[in-house]
N, C-alpha and C positions, 0 to 999 in steps of 0.2 A: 353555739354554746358560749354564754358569755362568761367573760374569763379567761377564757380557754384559746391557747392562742392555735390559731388552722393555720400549719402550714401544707401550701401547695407540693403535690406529687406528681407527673405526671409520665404516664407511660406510652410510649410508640413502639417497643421493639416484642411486638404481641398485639393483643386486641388493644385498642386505644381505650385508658383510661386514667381517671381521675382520682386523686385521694383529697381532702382536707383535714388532715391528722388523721384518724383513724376511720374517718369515714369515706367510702365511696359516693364521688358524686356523680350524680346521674345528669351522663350527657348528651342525650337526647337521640335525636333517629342517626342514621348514618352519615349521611350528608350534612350536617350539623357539624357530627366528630372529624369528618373530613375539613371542613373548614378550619374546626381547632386545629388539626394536625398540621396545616399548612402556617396559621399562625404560633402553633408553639417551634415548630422547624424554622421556624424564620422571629425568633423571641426578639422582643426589642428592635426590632426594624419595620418600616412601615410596608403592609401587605396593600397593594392596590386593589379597587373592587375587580377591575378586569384580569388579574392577576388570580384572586380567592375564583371568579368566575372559569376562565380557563383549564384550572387546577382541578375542579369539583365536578365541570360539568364537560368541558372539554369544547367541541363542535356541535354540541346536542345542545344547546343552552334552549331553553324558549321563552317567548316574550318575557313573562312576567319574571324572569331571573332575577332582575335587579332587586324587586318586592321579597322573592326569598330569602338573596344575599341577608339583607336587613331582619327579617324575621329570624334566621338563623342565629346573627351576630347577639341581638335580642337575648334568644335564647340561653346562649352559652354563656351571655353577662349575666343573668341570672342564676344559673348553678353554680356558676363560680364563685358569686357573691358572698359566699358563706367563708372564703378562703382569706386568712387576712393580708396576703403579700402578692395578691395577684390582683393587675388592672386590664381589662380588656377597654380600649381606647378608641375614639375616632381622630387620626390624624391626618389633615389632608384630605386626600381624595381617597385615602383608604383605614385602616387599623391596625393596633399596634397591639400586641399580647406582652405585656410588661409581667416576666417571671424569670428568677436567681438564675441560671448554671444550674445550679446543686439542685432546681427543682424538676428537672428535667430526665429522662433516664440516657437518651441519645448524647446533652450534652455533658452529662459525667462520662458514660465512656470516653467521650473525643478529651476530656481532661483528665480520665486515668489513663490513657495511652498516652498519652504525652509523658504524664511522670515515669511511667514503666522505662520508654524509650530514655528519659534522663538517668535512670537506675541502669538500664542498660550498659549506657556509655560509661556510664563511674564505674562500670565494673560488676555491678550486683545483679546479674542474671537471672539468678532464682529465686530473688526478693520480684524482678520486674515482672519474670514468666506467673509468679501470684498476684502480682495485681492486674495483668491481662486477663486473670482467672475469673478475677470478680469481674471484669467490664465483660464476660463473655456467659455469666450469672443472671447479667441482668435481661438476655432477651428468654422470653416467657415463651417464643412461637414464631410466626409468620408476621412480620412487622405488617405495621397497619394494618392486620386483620378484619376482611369484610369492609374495608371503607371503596366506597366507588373511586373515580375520577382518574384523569391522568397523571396530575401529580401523585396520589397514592401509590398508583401502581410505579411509578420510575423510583421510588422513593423505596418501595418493597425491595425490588432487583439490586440498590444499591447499598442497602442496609443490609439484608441476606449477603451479598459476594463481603461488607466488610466483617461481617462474622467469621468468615471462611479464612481472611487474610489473617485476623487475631486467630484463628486456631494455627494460622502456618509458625505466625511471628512467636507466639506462644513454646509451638513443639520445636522450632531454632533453639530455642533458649534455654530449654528442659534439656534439649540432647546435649548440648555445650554441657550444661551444668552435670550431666549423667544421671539424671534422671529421666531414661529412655522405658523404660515398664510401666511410669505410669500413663504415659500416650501411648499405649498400643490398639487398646480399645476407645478412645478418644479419637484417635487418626483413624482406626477402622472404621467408624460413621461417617466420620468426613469424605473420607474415599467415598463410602457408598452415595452420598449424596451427590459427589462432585468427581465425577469418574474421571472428568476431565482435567483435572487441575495437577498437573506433575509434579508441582510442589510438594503439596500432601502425601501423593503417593510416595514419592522420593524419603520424604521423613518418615513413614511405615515401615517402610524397606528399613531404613537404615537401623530404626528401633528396634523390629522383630530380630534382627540380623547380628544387634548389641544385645540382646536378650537369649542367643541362643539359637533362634531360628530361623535359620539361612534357607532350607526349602522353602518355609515362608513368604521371604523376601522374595525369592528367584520367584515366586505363583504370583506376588503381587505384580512384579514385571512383566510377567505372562499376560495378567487377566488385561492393565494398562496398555500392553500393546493390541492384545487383540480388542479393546474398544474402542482402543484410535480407528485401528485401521477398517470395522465394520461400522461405524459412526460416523468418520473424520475423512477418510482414507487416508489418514496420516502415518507417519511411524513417529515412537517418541522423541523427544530430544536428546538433544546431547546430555545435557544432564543428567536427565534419567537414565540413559543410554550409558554412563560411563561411569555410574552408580552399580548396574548391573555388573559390568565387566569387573569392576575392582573386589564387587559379591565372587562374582566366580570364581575369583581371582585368592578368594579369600587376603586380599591386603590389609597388612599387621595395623597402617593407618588406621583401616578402618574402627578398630578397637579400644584405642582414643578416642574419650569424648570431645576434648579441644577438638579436633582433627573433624574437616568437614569435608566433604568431595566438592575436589575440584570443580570448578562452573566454566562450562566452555565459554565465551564470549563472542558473540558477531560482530561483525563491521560496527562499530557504531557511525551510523548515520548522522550527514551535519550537513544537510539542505538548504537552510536559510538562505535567502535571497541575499544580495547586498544590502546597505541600507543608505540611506537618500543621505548625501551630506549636509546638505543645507535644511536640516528636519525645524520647522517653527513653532511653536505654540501648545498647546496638548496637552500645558501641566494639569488643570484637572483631572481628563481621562489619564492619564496617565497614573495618577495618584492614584484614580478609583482602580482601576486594573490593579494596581502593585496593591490595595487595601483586600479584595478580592482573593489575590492571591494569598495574600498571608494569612489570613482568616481560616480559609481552609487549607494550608498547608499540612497540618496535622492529621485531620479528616479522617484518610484514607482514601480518599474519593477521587474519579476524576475533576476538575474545575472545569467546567465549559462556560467559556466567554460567548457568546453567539452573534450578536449581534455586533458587532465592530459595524454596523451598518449606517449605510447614508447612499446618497447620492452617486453614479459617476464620477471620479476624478475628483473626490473629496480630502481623499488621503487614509481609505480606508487602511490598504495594504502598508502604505508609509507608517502608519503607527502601529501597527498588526507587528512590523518587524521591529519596529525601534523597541517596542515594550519588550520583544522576544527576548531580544538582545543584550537588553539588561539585566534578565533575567535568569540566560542560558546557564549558568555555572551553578544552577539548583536541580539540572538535569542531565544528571552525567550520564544516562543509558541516551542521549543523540536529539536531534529534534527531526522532523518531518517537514517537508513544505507538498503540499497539490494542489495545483489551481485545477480546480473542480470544474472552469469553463462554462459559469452558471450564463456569462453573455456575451461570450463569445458570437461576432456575430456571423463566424462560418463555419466554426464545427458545435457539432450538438454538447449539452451539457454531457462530461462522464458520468456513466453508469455507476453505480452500487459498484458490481463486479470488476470493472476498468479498475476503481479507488481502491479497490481492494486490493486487488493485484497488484497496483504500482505500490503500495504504503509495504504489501508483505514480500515484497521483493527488498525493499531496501533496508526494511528488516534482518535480512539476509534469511527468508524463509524460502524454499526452492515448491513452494505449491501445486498440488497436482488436482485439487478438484477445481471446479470454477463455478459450481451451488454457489449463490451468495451466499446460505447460512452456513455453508460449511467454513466460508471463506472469513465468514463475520468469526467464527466462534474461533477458529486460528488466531485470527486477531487479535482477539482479547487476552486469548491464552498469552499469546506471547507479551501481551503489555501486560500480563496482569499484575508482577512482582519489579517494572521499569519503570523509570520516571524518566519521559519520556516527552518533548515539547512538541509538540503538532499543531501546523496550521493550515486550514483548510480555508482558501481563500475562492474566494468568486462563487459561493454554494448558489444555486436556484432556489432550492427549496431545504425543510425539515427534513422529509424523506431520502435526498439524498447524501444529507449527513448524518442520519438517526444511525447509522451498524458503521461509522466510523469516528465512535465514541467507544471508546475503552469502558470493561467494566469494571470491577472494583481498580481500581489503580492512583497513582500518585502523581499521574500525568499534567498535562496542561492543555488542554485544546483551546484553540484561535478559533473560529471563525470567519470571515468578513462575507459582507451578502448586501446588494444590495434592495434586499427584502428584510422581513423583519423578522422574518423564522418566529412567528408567536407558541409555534406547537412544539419547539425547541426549547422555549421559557416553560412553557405549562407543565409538559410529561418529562422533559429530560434536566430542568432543576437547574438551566442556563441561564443567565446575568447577561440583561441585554447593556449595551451600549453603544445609544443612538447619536452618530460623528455630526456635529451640524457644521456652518462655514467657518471659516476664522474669523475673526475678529478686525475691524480695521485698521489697531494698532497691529496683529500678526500678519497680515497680510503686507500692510508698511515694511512690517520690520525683513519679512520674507524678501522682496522690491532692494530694500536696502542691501540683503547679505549679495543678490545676482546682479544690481546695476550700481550699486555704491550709496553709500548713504549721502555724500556729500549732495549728488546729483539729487535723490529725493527731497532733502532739504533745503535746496533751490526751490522748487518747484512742489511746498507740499500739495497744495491745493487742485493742481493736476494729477498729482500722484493720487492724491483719497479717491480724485473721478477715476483716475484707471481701474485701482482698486474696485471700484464699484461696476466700473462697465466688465470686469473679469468677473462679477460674481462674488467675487471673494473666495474661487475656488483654485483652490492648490496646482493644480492641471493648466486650469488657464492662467495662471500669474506665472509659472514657471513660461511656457511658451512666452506669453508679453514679454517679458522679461529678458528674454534672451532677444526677442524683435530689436528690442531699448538699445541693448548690449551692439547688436551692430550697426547702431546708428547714433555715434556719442556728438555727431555735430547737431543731431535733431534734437528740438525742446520736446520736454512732454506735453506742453501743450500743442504742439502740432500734431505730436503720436495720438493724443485723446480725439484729438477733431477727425484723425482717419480714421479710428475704430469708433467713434459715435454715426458716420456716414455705413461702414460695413452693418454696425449691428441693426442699425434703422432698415436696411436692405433686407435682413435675414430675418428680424420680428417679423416683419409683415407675414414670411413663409411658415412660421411655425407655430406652435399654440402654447400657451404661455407655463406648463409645466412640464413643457419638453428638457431634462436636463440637458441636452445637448446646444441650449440655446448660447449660454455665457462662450463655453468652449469653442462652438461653433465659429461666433463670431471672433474669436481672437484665431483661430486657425485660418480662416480664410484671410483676412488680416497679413496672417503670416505666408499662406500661399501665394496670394495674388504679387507679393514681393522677389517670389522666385524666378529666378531663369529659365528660361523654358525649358533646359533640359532637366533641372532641376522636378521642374515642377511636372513634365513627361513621367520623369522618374519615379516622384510621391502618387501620381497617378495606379501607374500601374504595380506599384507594390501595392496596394489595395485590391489587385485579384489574387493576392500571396495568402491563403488559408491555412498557411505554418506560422505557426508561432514565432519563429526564428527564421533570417535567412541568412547566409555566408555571402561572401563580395563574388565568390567564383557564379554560385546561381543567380545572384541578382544579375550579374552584367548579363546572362544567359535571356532573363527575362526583360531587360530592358533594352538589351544589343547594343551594349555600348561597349572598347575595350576594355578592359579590367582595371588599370589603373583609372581610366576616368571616374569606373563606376565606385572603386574606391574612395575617390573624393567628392563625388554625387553625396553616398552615402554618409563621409564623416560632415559634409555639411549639413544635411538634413539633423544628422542628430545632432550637431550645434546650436541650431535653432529648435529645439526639445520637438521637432517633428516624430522622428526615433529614436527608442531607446538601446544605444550599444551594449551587446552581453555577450564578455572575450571578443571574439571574432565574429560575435553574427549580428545584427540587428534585428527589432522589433518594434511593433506600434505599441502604444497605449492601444486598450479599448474603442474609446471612443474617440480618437485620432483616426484609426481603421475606419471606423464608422466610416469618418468624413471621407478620406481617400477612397473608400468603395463609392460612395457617393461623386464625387468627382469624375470617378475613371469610368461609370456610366453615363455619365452626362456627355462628358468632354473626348472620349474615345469612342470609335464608330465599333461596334459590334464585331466586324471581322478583325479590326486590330485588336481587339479583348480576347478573340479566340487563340491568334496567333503567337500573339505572348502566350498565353496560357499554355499553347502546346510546345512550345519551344522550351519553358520550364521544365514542362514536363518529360519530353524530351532527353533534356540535357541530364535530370535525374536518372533516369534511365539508364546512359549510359555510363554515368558517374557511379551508381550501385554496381554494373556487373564490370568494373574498373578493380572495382573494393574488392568485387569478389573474387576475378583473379588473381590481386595480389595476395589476399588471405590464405586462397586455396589453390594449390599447383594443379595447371590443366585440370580446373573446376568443367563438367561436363555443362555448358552456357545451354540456354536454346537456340533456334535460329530467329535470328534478326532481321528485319529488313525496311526496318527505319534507319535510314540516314543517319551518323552523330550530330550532333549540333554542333558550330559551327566555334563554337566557346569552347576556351580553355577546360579541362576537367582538372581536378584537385593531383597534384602533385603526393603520390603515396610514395614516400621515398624509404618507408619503413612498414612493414604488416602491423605496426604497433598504431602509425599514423591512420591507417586506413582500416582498422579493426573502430581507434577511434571514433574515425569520422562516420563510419558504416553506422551502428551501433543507435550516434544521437538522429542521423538522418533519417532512417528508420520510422520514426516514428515523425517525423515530416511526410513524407512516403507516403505514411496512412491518408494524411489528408488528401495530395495528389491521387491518388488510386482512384477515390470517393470522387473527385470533380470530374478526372478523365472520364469517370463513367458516366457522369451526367451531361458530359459534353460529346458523349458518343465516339469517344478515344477509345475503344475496345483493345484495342491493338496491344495501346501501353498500359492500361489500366491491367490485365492480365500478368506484362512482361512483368511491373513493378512488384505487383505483390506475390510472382514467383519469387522475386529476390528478395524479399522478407524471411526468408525459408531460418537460413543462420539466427537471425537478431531472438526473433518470436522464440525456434527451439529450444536456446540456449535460457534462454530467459524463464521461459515456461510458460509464457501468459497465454496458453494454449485458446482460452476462449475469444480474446482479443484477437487473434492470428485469424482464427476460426468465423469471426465476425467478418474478415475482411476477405477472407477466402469466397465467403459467400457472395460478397460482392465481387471478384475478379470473375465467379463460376458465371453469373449472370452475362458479363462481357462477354465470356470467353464460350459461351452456348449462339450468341451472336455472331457469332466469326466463322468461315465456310471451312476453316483451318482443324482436324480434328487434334491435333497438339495440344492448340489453348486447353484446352475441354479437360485434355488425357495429364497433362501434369498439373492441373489444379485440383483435378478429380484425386488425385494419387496423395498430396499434398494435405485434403481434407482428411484422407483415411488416416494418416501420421498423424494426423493433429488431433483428431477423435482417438485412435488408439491410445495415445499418450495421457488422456484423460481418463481411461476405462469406459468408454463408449467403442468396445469392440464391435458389436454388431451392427451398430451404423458406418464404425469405421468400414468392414468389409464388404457394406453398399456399395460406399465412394468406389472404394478399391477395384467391385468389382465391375461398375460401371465404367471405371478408368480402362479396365481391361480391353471390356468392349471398345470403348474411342482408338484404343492404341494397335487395334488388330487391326484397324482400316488406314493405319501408314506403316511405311516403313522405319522405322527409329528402335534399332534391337537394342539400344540402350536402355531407353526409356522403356520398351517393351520388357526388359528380363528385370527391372528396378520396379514395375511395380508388379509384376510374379514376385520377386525377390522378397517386397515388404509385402505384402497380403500372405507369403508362407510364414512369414515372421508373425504377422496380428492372428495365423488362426493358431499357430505354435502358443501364443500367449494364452488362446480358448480352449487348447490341449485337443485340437482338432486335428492329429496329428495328421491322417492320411491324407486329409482333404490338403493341408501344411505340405506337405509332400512332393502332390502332383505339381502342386505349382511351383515348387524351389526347382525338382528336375527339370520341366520347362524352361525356366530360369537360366538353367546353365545348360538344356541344347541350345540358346538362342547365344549366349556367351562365345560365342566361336572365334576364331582367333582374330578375325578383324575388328572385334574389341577389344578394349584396354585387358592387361592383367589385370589393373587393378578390378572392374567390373567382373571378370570370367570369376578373382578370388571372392568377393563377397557375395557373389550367389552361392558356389560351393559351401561358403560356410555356412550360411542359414540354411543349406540342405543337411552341412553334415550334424549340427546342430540337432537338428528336427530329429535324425537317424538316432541319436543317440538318447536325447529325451524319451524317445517312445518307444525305447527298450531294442533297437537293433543296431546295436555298434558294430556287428559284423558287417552292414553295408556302409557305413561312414568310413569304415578307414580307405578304401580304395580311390574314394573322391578326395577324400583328406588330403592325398600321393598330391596328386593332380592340381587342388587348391596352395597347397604349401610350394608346390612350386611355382606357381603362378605372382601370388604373396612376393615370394623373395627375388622373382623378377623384377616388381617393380617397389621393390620395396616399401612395401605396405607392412610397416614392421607390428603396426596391433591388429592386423587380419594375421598375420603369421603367429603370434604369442594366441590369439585365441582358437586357431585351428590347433595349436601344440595340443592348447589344454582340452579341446575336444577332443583330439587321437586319444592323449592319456586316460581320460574316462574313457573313451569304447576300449582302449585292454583291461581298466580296470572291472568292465562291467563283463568282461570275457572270462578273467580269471586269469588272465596273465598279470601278476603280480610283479615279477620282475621288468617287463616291458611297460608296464606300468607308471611303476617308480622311476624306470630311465626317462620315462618324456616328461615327467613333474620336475625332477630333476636338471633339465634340458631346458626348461619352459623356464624356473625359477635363476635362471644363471644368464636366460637372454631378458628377462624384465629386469631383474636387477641391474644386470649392464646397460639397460635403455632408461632405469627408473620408474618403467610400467610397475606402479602399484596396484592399478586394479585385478592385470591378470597372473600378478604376482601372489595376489591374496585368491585367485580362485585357484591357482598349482597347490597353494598351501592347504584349501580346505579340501581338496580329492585329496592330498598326502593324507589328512587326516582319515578322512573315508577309510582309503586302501589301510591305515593300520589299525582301524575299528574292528574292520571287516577279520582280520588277523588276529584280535584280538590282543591286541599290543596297547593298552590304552593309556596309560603316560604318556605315550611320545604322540597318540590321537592327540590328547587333550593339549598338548604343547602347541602341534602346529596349529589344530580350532582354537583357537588362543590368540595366534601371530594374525592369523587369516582373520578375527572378527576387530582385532585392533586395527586392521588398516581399513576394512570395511566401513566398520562406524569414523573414521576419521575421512573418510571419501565418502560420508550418506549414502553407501548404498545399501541396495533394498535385501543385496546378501546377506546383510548381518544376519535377517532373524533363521535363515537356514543355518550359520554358523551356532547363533544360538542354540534352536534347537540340535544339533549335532553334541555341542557339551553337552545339551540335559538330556540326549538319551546315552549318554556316555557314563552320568553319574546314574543310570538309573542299573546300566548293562554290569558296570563295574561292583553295587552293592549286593547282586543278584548272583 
């Protein structure tokens, strides 16, 4: 209409569409609107074709894509054409959608949430909680509605979860201000949509609860926990969790709007690697990363950087952390680091599950499923309201970092890969950043910071040739360099004339886009200069499939004394052979490479083996070292390997050797794995029995689980029915602990069988003992039963007290759950004396509180309350909080049951505050105990 000025409109957060003032334009088939979606999300910057292709079409592209590309662009430049402030462009190798902010509906939110958040901070609350109002106005539906491709769809999930986050930030704001009634039915949607988000539910509670309605509140805590725990198998958090109790509690806080419940806090996590001192060149990426980041700081979103990618020994990981590091102090909930072991070249990339588990552990989350999606949706949860810095380095692929990306959140994820993750750029909305070499001046100047500049300025013209016979890669100029360093009477031109003879040697073997060529040849360079014990030594650490080793196990594997192998060691990593980290060493990647390479060629077969089990070996005996110091007359199995011949670590403290346990552990893993392929049965079984502590505590139940199946395989091998019967016993622990009872009492009961054909009444009444306990959990009571009494006729006095008492217990336990406290108390006698024999002071405080329920379920009231009483007077004096808090919730019972319900409510009160501050799974009985208290009391 001429005249008439068309301004552009455009919408994303609904069906995709178009306005030019008052007109709708018409944007053609869906793939078309997908295209614009991808250029107006990306306004002003230039979209590549392969990038629009990706995005739209994903891995289905077919030939003539390119032809549609162009047809599309076509088209949309023509509906637009009517519009007067909008240019759809060719720039480059791709297109640029040139349109205001203001024309946008996605970028006015991310510019009224910024202002909100500035009215925030001034002070103005209830002016910002209304203009998050409006930004939360404008979405229409299901963002990008009906458009195909990959980008659509990751673009839907991340616009959706930021609606979610403005509803949370939103109802903070209104409740502060006390305006808590008009969110009630606002947070009631949000809940139903997003069951999972504790956030939300948390501000419902608190709303309905400032409005009056405290049953309310208490139902919404209800309905949240039981959808964790048949969804999730989770229980809530602490925040929600402490949100409930101060409801119960009815705290006058609460009634303050200022006044917000307290937020527990976890460890915050601070992984980061060191960072290279001598870091060179990078100011572009550098810039681009830090431009990246600010852009979207506002967002809401996670930022995924992805490709930090290049080459081996580029400097992925060096700039991965230097940028981190600059950055840390924008992330105060912690950062992350997991090398993902995408090339590793002796253990397999980590699983989905593996990453998961190690990221929600240092989380500080204690996890019990090991479903990856249940594991993924933890995940997120707990990043969802953190900023939080993560770097995922060495990925293989897309897939195995796609569920350890946060969802809606304010995160930062790294990358580095040396792959390009293209399907990480397409669906998950990732900024690549392709590392190439340095530059001949940073490479110089890198030469200059490790051998002097004075010296490269003698000698530039040798130097540029070194420079250039290294590649120009980071890895190899470090090693060169340090060659240089010990050798200040040699010119560089004679250094260049040996490494032009090395690499002329080594071309000939390889093919010309082998990265390993430049490295290659400056490593052998650097090898053929060592001493032979030296170079003996770089050898066989090359059969070393740990990440890490200490000076106590290297000398084990190379048999050398310990001070030698200490100065072996500190000279290799002198010459950037290995990398020192605290007390242990390591290779680079592609350093390993070569050392594995070597120690094939240049060692004979039997001596390859020989190290290898002597490592092995000496681990071996170094774990169940740990494990007696940790644990008094720990019950070991039998042995009858030899020690090795080498020092074992000096535990001069259970704290030293908790330490050392703990990180070796997961060295171990990989030893286990090679013993088995080298048909080490023996140890391959012994080691990952002694994984038992590290795994349980930890929880990584599937991980434990993983490797159990490889020791059972050894340990079926072996004429010995032992191996078989404690790893058998061990799988049933490790599957019960995850809710796989019914396979756990497989194992269990197939362990039985193994252990009926030796003699070992230990191990024989320990897995009676735990199979009564896994079918106790299945409420299999009698079947629970036979086996606990079994258990402890085998208990006979030439085993420990300690053994005779923890069979007794999980019999008298059993007796009491299943409604016959009249036979537990006689074993009780028998077990408690057993207990304070050998002072086993928490099998004694837990058989107390067993006696005490079997009189309270008798109806001896008074004999009752004397052993809760008895019970709470000896935890208190030991600091036993847990069977402190379960004396307090039978106290409460017994005065329910009495109908005394004050002083009920008082002790279910003490007893669910020490629960929820110890995570256990008691709380929701204590819970439930108040609410049928408030139900019995209004009745």
């Amino acid at each position: 209409m001429a005249g008439v000025e068309q301004t552009m409109w455009i919408e994303l957060l609904g069906e995709v569409k178009a306005h030019a003032g008052e007109h709708e334009i018409v944007l053609g088939p869906p793939r078309q609107r997908a295209i614009l979606a991808i250029l107006a999300m990306r306004a002003n910057q230039t979209v590549s074709r392969a990038q629009l292709i990706d995005g739209v079409w994903g891995d289905a592209a077919p030939a003539s894509v390119e032809g549609s590309v162009h047809t599309y662009i076509h088209g949309l430049r023509r509906a637009l054409s009517i519009a007067d402030d909008v240019a759809l462009t060719r720039s480059g190798a791709g297109y640029q959608l040139a349109v205001g902010h203001h024309e946008l509906d996605v970028s006015v939110v991310e510019s009224r949430l910024s202002d909100a958040r500035e009215l925030a901070r001034a002070g103005q609350g209830s002016a910002a909680a209304d203009l998050i109002g409006r930004c939360l106005a404008l979405w229409r539906g299901n963002p990008l509605s009906g458009l195909p491709g990959p980008f659509a769809e990751s673009e839907r999930v991340r616009l959706s979860e930021l609606r979610y986050q403005l509803v949370e930030e939103r109802a903070e704001l209104m409740l502060a201000c006390g305006r808590h009634r008009e969110l009630i039915s606002e947070l009631g949607e949000a809940v139903e949509a997003e069951p999972f988000r504790e956030g939300l539910r948390a501000q419902l509670m608190l709303a309905l609860y400032r409005s009056g309605r405290r049953a309310d509140a208490l139902t919404e805590f209800e309905a949240a926990r039981r959808a964790l725990a048949d969804e999730l198998g989770l229980d809530p958090g602490p925040a929600l969790t402490d949100l409930h109790l101060r409801i119960l509690r009815s705290e006058p806080e609460l009634d303050t709007p200022t006044e917000t419940p307290a937020q527990p806090r976890s460890p915050v996590p601070a992984q980061l690697p060191h960072e290279a001192p001598d870091f060179i060149g990078r100011t572009e990426e550098l810039d681009q990363l830090e431009q990246w980041c600010s852009t979207t700081r506002a967002s809401g979103k996670a930022l995924v950087i992805s490709a930090i990618d290049g080459a081996g020994g580029i400097g992925k990981t060096t700039l991965a952390v230097r940028f981190a590091r600059t950055v840390i102090e924008n992330y105060p909930d912690g950062q992350l680091y997991l090398d993902l072991r995408g090339f590793d070249p002796n253990r397999a990339p980590l699983s989905t599950s593996d990453a998961l588990g190690q990221l929600l552990w240092a989380l500080g989350s204690p996890h019990r499923r090991s479903e990856p999606d249940a594991l993924a949706s933890m995940y997120r949860t707990l990043l969802s309201d953190k900023r939080v810095l993560i770097l995922l380095d060495n990925a293989v692929s897309t897939e195995q970092v796609r569920d350890l990306l946060p969802g809606t959140s304010n995160s930062l994820v790294l990358v580095t890969s040396r792959n390009r993750l293209s399907g990480l750029v397409a669906r998950d909305g990732a900024r690549r950043l392709t590392l190439g070499l340095l530059t001949e001046a940073e490479a110089l100047e890198l030469l200059r910071k490790t051998i002097g500049g004075q010296r490269v300025d003698n000698e530039v013209t040798y130097a540029a040739e070194l420079v250039r016979l290294c590649g120009y890669l980071p890895l190899a100029l470090r090693v060169a360099a340090e060659k240089i360093s010990g050798n200040p009477d040699t010119s560089l031109s004679e250094l260049v004339e040996n490494l032009h003879a090395v690499q002329d040697r080594l071309d000939n073997l390889h093919v010309d886009d082998d990265e390993m060529t430049s490295v290659r040849s400056v490593i052998s360079w650097s090898y053929t200069t060592l001493d032979a014990e030296s170079a003996r030594a770089f050898r066989l650490l090359g059969l070393v499939r740990t990440p890490r080793i200490d000076v106590h196990a290297a000398a084990a594997l190379i048999d050398r004394p310990l001070t030698e192998t200490s100065e072996i060691l500190h000279a290799l990593s002198e010459q950037h052979l290995l990398e020192p980290d605290a007390n242990r060493y390591g290779f680079h990647d592609l350093i390993k490479v070569y050392a594995g390479e070597t120690v094939e060629t240049d060692e004979t077969a039997e001596m390859r083996r020989r190290a290898s089990r002597e490592l092995m070996v000496w681990y071996l005996h170094a774990m169940r070292a740990a494990l007696r110091r940790l644990i008094k007359d720990y019950p070991l199995p039998t042995l009858r390997i030899p020690p090795s011949a080498h020092a074992l670590p000096d535990f001069e403290t259970r704290e030293s050797a908790l330490t050392w346990y703990e990180y070796e552990t997961k060295n171990v893993v990989a030893l286990i794995e090679h013993a088995a392929e080298l048909g080490e049965h023996e140890i391959a079984w012994q080691l990952a029995w002694c994984t038992y502590n590290s795994f349980y505590s930890t929880g990584l139940m599937s991980e434990w689980i993983q490797l159990l199946t490889i020791a059972l395989k050894s340990a079926e091998k072996l004429p010995n029915p032992e191996a078989r019967a404690r790893i058998l016993m061990f799988l049933g622990i490790g599957n019960s602990r995850i809710g796989r009872n019914d396979l756990a009492v497989e194992y269990l009961e197939r362990g039985l069988s193994a252990v009926r054909e030796i003699d070992i009444a230990q191990l024989h009444s320990s897995m009676l003992a735990n199979l009564a306990s896994t079918l106790r959990e299945m409420k299999r009571y009698d079947e629970g039963i036979a086996y606990a009494l079994e258990a402890v006729e085998l208990a006979t006095p030439e085993l420990s007290h300690y053994q005779k008492a923890g069979c007794i217990d999980a019999l008298c336990e059993l007796y009491v759950e299943s409604g016959r406290p009249d036979q537990a108390l006689p074993y009780a006698e028998i077990g408690l004396r057993a207990a304070r024999a050998c002072d086993a002071v928490l099998l004694e405080a837990n058989m107390m509180v067993t006696v005490a329920h079997a009189y309270r379920d008798l109806g001896d009231i008074s004999k009752a309350m004397r052993e809760y009483e008895a019970t709470l007077e000896l935890c208190r004096r030991l600091g036993d909080r847990y069977h402190e808090a379960l004396a307090l919730l039978g106290t409460a019972e017994l005065h329910r049951r009495a109908n005394r319900f004050p002083p009920a409510r008082k002790y279910a009160l003490l007893a669910l505050d020490i629960f929820v501050e110890l995570d256990g799974e008691e709380s929701d009985v204590a819970r439930e105990l108040l609410a049928s208290l408030d139900t019995e009391a209004a009745s």
